[in-house]
C-alpha positions in Angstrom: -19.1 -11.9 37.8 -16.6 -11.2 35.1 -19.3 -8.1 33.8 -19.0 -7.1 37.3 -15.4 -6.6 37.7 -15.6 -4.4 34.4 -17.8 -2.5 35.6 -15.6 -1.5 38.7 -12.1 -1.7 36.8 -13.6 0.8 34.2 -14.9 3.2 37.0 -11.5 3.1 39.4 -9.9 4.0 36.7 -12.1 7.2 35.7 -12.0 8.3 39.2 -7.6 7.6 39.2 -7.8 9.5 35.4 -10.0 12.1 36.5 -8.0 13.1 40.3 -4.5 13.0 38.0 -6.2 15.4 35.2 -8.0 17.8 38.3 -5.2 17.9 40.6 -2.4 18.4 37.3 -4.7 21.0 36.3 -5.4 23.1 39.1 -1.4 22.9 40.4 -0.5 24.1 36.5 -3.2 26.7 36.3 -2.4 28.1 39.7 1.5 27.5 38.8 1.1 29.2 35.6 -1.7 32.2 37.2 -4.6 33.2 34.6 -4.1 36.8 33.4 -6.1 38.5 30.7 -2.9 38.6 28.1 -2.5 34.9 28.4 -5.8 34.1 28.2 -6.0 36.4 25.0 -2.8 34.3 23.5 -4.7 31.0 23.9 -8.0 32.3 22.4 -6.9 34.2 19.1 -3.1 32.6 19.1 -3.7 28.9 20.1 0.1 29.5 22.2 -0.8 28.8 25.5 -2.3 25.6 27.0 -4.1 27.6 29.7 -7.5 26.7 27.8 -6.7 22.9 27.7 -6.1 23.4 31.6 -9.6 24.7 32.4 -10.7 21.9 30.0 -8.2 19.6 32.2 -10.9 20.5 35.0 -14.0 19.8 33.7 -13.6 16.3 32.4 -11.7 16.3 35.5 -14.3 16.4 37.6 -16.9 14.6 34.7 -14.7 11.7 34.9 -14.9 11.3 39.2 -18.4 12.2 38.9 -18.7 9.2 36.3 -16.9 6.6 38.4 -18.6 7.7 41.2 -21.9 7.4 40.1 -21.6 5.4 36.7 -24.1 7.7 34.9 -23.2 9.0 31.7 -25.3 12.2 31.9 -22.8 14.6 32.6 -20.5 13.4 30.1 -23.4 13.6 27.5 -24.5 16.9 28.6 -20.7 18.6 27.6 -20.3 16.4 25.1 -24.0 16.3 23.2 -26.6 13.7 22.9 -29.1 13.1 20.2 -28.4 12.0 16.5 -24.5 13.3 16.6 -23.5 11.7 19.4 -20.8 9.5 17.6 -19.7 12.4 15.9 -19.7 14.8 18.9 -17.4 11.4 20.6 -15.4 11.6 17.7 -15.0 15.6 18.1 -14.1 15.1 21.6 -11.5 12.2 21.0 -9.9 14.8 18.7 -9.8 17.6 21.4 -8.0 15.1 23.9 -5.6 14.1 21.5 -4.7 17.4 20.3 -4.6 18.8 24.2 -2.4 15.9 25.0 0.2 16.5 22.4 -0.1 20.2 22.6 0.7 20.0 26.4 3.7 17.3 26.0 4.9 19.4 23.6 4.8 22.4 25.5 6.6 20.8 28.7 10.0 21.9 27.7 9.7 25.7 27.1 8.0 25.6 31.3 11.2 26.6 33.4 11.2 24.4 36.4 11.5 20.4 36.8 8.3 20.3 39.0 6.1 21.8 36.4 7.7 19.8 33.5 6.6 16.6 35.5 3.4 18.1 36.0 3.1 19.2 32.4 3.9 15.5 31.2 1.4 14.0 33.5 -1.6 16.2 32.5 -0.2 16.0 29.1 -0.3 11.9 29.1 -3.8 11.9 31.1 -5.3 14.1 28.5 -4.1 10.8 25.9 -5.3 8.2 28.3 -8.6 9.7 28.6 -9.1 9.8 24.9 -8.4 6.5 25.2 -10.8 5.3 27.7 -13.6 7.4 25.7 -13.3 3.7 23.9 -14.1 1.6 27.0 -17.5 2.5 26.9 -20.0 -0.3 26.9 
């Protein structure tokens, strides 16, 4: 019974991680609009944190889809399976961590209180979800 409860604690808390990263995400992309310039900056620049918001909605979306369902698949198809897979896990853990700081550290050059809130919250759910990358059994 105890494995049961787990189970469901670790998956209603992928679906609340992955709505708070989707919804943040899509409110600071739309907030923020996509241009060619800016998307430019991120690539060759590493400025903006655009990039990390269209990352924001993938796991987004992997993470529902994983406490949903409780399959793994999608997460190992972005990730990578095989031989690597610890190190691709590892890779990824980085990514999060880096996006979450990036984005927290980012929040106070955004004018506007609603998008530094928003900006702290994708920020922190990027660091929780490297966390939970660790609650897998």
């Amino acid at each position: 019974m105890a494995h049961i409860n787990k189970q469901i604690r670790k998956r209603l808390v992928s679906i609340t991680l992955g709505i708070v990263l989707l919804i943040t995400s899509i409110v600071l992309i739309v907030k923020t609009g996509i241009n060619s310039e800016e998307i430019q900056s991120a690539l060759f620049f590493g400025i903006s944190p655009i990039l990390f918001y269209m990352l924001g909605i993938v796991f987004g979306v992997e993470r529902v889809v994983f406490g949903v369902t409780g399959s793994e698949k999608l997460f190992r198809l972005l990730a990578g399976d095989g031989e690597l897979y610890y190190t691709a896990l590892l890779g990824v853990f980085f990514i999060f961590i880096v996006s979450g700081v990036l984005i927290l550290a980012y929040t106070p050059v955004i004018a506007g209180i609603i998008e530094k809130v928003l900006e702290l919250i994708n920020g922190l759910s990027f660091l929780a979800l490297s966390a939970t990358l660790f609650m897998r059994s």
